[in-house]
C-alpha positions in Angstrom: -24.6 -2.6 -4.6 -23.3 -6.0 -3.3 -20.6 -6.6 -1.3 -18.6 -10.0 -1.7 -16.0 -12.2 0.0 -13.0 -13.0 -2.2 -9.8 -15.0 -2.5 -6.7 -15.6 -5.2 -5.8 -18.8 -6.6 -2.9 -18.2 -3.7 -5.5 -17.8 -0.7 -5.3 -14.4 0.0 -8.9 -13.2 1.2 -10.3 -9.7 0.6 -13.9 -8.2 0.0 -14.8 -5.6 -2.3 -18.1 -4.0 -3.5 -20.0 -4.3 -7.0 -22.8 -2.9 -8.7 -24.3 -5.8 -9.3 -23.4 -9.8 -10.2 -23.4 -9.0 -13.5 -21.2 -5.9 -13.1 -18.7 -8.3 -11.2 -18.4 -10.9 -14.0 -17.9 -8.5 -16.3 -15.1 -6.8 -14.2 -13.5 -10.1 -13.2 -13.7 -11.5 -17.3 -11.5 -8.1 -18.5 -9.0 -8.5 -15.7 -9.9 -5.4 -13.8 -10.5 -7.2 -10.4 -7.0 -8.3 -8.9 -5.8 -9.7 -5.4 -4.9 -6.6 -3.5 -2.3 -8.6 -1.6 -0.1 -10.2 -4.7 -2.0 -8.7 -8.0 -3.0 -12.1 -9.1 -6.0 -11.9 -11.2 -7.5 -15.1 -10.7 -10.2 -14.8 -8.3 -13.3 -16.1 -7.0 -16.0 -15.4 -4.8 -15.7 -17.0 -1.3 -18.3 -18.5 0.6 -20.1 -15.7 2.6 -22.6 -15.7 5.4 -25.4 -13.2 4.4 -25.6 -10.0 6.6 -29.2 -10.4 8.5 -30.3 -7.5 10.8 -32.1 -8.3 14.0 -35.6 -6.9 14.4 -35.9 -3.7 16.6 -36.9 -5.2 19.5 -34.4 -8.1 19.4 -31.6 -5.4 18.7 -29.1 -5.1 21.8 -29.2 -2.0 23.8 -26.0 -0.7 24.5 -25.4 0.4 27.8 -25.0 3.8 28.8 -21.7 5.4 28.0 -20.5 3.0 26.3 -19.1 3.9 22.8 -21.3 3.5 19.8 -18.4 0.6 18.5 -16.2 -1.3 20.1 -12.8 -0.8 18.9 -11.6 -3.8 16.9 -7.8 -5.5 16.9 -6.7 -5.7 13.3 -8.3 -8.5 11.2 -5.2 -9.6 9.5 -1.1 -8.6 8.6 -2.4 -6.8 6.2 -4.5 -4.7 8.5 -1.6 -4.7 11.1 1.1 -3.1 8.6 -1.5 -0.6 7.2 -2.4 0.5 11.0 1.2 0.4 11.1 2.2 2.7 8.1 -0.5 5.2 9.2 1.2 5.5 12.4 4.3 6.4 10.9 3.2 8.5 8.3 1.0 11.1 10.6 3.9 10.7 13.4 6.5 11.5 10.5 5.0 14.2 8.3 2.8 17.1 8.4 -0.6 17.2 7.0 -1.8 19.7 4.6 -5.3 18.7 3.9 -6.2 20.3 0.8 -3.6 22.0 -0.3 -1.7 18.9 -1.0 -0.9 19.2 -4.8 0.4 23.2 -4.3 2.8 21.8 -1.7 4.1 19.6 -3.2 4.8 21.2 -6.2 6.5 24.0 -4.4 8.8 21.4 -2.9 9.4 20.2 -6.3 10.4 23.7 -7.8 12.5 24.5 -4.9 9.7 27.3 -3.7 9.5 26.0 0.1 12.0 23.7 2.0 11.6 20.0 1.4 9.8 18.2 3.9 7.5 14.9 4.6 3.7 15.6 3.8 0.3 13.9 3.4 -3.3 15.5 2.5 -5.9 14.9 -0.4 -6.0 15.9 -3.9 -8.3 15.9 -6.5 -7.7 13.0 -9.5 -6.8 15.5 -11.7 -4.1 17.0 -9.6 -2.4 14.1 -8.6 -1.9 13.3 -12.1 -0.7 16.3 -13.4 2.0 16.4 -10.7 3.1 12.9 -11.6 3.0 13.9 -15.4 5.3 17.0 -14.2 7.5 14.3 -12.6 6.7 15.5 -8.9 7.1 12.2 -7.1 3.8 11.1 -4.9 2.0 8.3 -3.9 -1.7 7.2 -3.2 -1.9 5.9 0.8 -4.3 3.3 1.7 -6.2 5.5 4.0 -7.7 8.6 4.5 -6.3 11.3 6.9 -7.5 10.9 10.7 -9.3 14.2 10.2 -11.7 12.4 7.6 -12.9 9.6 10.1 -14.7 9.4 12.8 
């Protein structure tokens, strides 16, 4: 896998991850690698420092109790708005981890009171309750209880 820098003919600069150079081309030539930030399709690698990793000995040690990563301000709007959204989705809705699809589609059907949710899905779910016209959307991150 190889990880590269990006950017739209507009400036907009993300990174994403490919099998290989080759596999990028070939992605990038049938139109299937877009700007996540406008959808333009005309992109290009970026120039990119390469990731080194200090030797053993030269690593830092961290002191002790302090966290294994410092917490990080958000890189960008985009990372802003997204930190943003997540906020207000857990604050506003329940989640319902797995058993996202079967609630909503009881909500759709009328089974259970309508309310706000979020959880995961299987592919395959979330498509059929699209194709049954069950109105749901894909969020840019995955539920708190996922990270750590």
């Amino acid at each position: 896998m190889i990880r590269y820098a990006l950017k739209c003919d507009t400036d907009h600069a993300f990174e994403s991850w490919f099998k290989s150079a080759e596999a990028f081309d070939g992605l990038r030539a049938s139109g299937m690698v877009e700007c996540p930030v406008c959808g333009s399709q005309r992109i290009e690698k970026a120039i990119m420092a390469p990731r080194v990793r200090p030797a053993r000995k030269a690593a830092a040690k961290p002191s002790p109790g302090a966290p294994d990563k410092p917490l990080q301000a958000p890189a960008s709007e985009t990372e802003t708005a997204l930190a943003e959204m997540r906020r207000q989705v857990e604050k506003n809705s329940d989640y319902v981890g797995l058993s996202f699809a079967s609630e909503a589609r009881k909500m759709h059907v009328g089974d259970i009171p309508h309310r706000s949710i979020y959880g995961e899905a299987r592919s395959d779910e979330a498509k059929k309750l699209l194709e049954d016209g069950v109105p749901v959307a894909p969020l840019p991150f995955l539920p708190s209880r996922k990270t750590n």
